[in-house]
TORLUMKE-587193 format. One record per residue (C-alpha): residue in one letter; x, y, z. Coordinates in nm, 4 decimals, m for minus. Example, Ala and Ser with C-alpha at 12.3 -4.5 7.8 and 13.67 -1.06 7.14 Angstrom:
BEGIN
> aa  u  v  w
> a  1.2300  m0.4500  0.7800
> s  1.3670  m0.1060  0.7140
This chain:
BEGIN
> aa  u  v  w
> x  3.3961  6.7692  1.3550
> x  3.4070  6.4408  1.1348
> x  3.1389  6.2812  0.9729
> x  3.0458  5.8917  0.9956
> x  2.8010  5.7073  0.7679
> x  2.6966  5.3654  0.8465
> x  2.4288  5.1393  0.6977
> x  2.3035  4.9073  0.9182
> x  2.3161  5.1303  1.2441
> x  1.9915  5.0463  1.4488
> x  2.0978  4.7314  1.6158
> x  2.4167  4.5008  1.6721
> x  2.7337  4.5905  1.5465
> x  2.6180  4.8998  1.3841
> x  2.4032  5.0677  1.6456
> x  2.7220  4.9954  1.8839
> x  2.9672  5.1729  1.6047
> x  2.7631  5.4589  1.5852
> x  2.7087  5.5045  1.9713
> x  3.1304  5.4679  1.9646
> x  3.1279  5.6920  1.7249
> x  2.9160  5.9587  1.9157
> x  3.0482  5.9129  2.2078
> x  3.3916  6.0608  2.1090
> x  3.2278  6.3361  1.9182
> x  3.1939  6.1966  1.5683
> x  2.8668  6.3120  1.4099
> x  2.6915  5.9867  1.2572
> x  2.4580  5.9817  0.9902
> x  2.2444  5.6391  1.0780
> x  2.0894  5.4513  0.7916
> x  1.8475  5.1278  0.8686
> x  1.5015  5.0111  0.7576
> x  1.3191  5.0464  1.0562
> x  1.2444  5.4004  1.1978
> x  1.1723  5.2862  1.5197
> x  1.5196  5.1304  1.5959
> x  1.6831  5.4431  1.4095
> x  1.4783  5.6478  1.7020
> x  1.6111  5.4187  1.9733
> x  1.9841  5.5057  1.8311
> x  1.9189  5.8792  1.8494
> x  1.7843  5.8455  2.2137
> x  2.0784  5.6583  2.3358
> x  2.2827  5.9079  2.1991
> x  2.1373  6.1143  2.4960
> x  2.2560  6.4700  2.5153
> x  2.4557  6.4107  2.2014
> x  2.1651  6.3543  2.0181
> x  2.2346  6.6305  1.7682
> x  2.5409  6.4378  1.6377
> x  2.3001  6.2029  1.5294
> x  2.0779  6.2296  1.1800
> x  1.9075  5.8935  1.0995
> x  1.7469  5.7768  0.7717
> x  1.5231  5.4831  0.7303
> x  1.5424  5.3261  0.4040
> x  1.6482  5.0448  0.2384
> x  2.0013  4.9983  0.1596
> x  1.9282  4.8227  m0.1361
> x  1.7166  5.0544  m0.3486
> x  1.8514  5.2560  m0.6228
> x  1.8312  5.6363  m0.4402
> x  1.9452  5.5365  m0.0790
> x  2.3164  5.5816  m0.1115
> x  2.2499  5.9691  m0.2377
> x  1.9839  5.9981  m0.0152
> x  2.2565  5.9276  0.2859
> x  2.5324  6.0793  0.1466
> x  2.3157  6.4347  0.0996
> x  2.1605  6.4241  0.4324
> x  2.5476  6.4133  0.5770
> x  2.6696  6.7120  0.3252
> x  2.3124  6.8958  0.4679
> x  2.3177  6.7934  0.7883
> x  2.6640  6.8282  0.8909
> x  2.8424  6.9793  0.5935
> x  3.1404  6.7130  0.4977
> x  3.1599  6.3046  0.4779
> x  3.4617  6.1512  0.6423
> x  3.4050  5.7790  0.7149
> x  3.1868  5.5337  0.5585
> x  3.0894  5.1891  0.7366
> x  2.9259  4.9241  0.5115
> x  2.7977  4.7254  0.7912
> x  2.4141  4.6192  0.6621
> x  2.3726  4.2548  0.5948
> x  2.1496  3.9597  0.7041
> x  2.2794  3.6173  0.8154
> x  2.1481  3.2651  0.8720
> x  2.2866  3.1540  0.5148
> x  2.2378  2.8170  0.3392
> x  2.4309  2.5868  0.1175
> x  2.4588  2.6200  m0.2105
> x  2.2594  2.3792  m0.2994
> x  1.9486  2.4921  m0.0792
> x  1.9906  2.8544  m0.2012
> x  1.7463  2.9810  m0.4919
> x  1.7950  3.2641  m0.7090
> x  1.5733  3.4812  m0.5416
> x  1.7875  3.4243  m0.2059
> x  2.1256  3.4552  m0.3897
> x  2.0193  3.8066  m0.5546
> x  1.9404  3.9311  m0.1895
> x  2.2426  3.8740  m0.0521
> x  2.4345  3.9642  m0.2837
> x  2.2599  4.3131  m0.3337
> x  2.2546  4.3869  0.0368
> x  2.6264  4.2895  0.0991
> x  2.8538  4.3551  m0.2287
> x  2.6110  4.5843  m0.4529
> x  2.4578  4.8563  m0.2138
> x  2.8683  4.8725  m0.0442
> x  2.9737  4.8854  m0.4083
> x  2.7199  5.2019  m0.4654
> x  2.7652  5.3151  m0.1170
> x  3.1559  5.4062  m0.1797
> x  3.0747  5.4900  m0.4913
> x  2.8333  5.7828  m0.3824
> x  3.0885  5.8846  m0.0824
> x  3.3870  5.9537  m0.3050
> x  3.1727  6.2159  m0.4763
> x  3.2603  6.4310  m0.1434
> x  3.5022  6.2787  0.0666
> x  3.8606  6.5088  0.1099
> x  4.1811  6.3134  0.1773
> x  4.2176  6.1836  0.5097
> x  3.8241  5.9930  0.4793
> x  3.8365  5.6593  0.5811
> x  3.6195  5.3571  0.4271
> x  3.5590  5.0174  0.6549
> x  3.3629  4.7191  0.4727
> x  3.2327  4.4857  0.7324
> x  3.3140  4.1736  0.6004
> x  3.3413  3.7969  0.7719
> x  3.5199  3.5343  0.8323
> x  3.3365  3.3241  0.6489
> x  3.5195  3.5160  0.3662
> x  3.8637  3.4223  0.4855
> x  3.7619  3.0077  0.5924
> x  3.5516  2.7879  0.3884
> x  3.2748  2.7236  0.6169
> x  2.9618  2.4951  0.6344
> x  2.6229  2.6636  0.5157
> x  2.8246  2.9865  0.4128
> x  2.6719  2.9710  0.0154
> x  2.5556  3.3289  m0.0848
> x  2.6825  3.5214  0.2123
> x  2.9780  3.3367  0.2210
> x  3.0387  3.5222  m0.1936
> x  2.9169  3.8596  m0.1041
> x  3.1251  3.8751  0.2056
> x  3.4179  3.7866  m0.0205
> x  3.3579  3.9768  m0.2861
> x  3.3349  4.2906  m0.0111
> x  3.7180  4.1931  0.0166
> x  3.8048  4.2386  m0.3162
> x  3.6357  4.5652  m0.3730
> x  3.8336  4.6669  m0.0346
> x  4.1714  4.6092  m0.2094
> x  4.0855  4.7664  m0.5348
> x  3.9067  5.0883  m0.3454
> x  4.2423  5.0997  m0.1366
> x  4.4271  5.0844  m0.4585
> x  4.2504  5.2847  m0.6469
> x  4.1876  5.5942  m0.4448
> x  4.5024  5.5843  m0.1395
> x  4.6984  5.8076  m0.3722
> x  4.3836  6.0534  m0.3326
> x  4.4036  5.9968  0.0843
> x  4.1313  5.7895  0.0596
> x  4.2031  5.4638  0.2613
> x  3.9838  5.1255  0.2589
> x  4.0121  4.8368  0.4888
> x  3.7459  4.5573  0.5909
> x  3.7140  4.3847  0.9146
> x  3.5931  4.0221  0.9324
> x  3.4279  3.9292  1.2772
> x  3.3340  3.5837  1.3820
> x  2.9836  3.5025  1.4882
> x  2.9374  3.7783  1.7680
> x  2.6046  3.7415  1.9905
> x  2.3566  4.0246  1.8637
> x  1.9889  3.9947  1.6978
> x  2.0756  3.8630  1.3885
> x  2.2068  3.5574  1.5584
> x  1.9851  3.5094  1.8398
> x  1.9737  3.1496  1.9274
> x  2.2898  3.0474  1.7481
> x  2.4736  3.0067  2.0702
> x  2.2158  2.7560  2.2111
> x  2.2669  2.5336  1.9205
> x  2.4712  2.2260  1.9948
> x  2.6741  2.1948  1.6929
> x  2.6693  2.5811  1.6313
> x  2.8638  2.5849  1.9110
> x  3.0796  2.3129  1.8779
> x  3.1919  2.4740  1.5259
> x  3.2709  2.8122  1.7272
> x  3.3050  2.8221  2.0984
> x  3.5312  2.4831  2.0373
> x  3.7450  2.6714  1.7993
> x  3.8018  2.9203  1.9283
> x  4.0962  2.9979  2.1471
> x  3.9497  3.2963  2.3698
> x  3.7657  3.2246  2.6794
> x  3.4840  3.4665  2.6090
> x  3.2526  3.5383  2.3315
> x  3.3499  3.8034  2.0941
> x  3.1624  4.1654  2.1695
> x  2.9542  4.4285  1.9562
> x  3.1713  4.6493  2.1063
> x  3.5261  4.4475  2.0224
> x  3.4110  4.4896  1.6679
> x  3.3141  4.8470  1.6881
> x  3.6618  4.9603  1.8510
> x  3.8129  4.8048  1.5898
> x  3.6297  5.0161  1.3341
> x  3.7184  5.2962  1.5216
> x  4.0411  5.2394  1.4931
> x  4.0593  5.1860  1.1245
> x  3.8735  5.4731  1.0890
> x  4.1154  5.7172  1.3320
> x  4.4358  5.9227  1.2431
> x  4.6470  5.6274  1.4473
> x  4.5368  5.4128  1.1536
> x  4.6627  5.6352  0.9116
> x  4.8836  5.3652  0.7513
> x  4.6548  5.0918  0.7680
> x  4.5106  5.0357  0.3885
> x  4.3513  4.7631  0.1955
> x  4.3595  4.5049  0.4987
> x  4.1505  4.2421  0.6480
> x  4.1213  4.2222  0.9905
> x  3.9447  3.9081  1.1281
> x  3.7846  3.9947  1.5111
> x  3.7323  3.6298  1.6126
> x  3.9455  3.5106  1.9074
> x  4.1707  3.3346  1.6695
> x  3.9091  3.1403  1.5168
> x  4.0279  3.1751  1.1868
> x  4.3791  3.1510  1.2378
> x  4.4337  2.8595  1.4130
> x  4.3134  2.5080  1.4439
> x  4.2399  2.5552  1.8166
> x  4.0221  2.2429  1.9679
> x  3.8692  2.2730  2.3800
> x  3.9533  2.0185  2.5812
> x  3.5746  1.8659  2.5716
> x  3.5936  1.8629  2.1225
> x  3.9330  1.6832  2.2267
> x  3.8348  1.4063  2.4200
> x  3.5021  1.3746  2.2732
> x  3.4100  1.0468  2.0990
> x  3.3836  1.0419  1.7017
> x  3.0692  0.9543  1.5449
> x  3.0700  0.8260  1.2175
> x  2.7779  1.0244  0.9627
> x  2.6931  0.8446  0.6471
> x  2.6255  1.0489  0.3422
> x  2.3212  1.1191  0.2116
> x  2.2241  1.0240  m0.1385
> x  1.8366  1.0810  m0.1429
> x  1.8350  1.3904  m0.3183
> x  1.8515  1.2819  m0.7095
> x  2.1761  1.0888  m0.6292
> x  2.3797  1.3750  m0.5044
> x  2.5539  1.4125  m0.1712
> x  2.3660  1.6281  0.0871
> x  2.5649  1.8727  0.3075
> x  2.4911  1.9041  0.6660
> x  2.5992  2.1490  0.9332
């Protein structure tokens, strides 16, 4: 039986991946900060409830990554696949983003992966699979990315040097990089006007991306028919980011011009 640990795992893309997970007999150790969603993931799991060991904690503090990795090598005995999916959205510009703000981000989504992997080579065997969930603000400058928009790409170069690094040891490491995909974090994004003129209108897919197109993916990266698959990006975004894809409505819609804004001690304001 193989062994999954992903951060992250009590709502949205990582509560899906670890239900995936279960549900073709992977044994998932669940981390997240609140118990009470961790306890909704091991219900769901329903009679395969004893795949599932949860711990809430934060991802961020010092102990958690030996914490996790111990309960899986207690637990279940071996450490096959690590998922660094915990983050937080709604990001601001640069220039709206304090220190305080830029330190979070940056220690939920490039230092706790960094000392995540770092704690999971200590056990995994060759064969173990690492996915870094990444985004595609990371592969496309993009509008209010600031601090997330870093971390996320700074996630991509620790995936290339971990699939450098330790693919001669049968270790591989790939990221993914979805687009906005409707789950809590970004509840009420898709109501927003210009949020969705900046997506849906890009985006050459007639649907909205899934939880559960991301989570295949991971899947896959993380199975045997992957096996060749190391150090890559792969963006899960309808094409978003690969294209310059306009609807019909952004196409025939009438341009308004937007003056700059100087107020702010003479330097120009960003909006979006």
């Amino acid at each position: 039986m193989k062994v999954a640990l992903i951060t992250g795992a009590g709502s949205g893309i990582g509560l899906t991946t670890a239900l995936a997970f279960v549900n073709s007999g992977i044994a998932v150790v669940g981390l997240g900060r609140r118990s009470e969603k961790l306890d909704a993931l091991v219900s769901a799991a329903g009679e395969r409830r004893d795949l599932v060991a949860v711990l809430a904690a934060d991802a961020t503090l010092d102990d958690t990554p030996s914490r996790a990795v111990q309960l899986a090598m207690s637990r279940f005995g071996r450490l096959d696949y690590l998922v660094n999916n915990a983050g937080s959205g709604r990001p601001k510009p640069v220039h709206e983003t304090d220190d305080a703000t830029l330190d979070a981000s940056l220690n939920l989504m490039l230092r706790a992966p960094f000392r995540f992997i770092r704690e999971a080579l200590t056990v995994m065997q060759p064969g173990s699979a690492i996915v870094n969930v990444s985004s595609t603000y990371a592969l496309v400058g993009g509008l209010r990315g600031g601090a997330y928009s870093a971390a996320k790409a700074g996630l991509l170069g620790l995936t290339s040097h971990v699939a450098c690094q330790y693919g001669s040891s049968g270790i591989r490491c790939n990221a993914i990089a979805p687009g906005v995909i409707p789950t809590e974090m970004t509840e009420g994004r898709f109501e927003d006007e210009r949020f969705k003129r900046m997506n849906n209108d890009m985006t050459p897919s007639p649907r909205l991306g899934t939880a559960d197109d991301v989570a295949n993916t991971i899947a896959f990266l993380c199975s045997d028919a992957a096996g060749w698959i190391n150090g890559q990006c792969i963006a899960i975004d309808g094409g978003w980011s690969a294209t310059k894809f306009l609807s019909e409505t952004a196409l025939v819609a009438t341009r308004t011009e937007v003056q700059p804004d100087f107020s702010h001690s003479g330097k120009p304001v960003v909006h979006g």
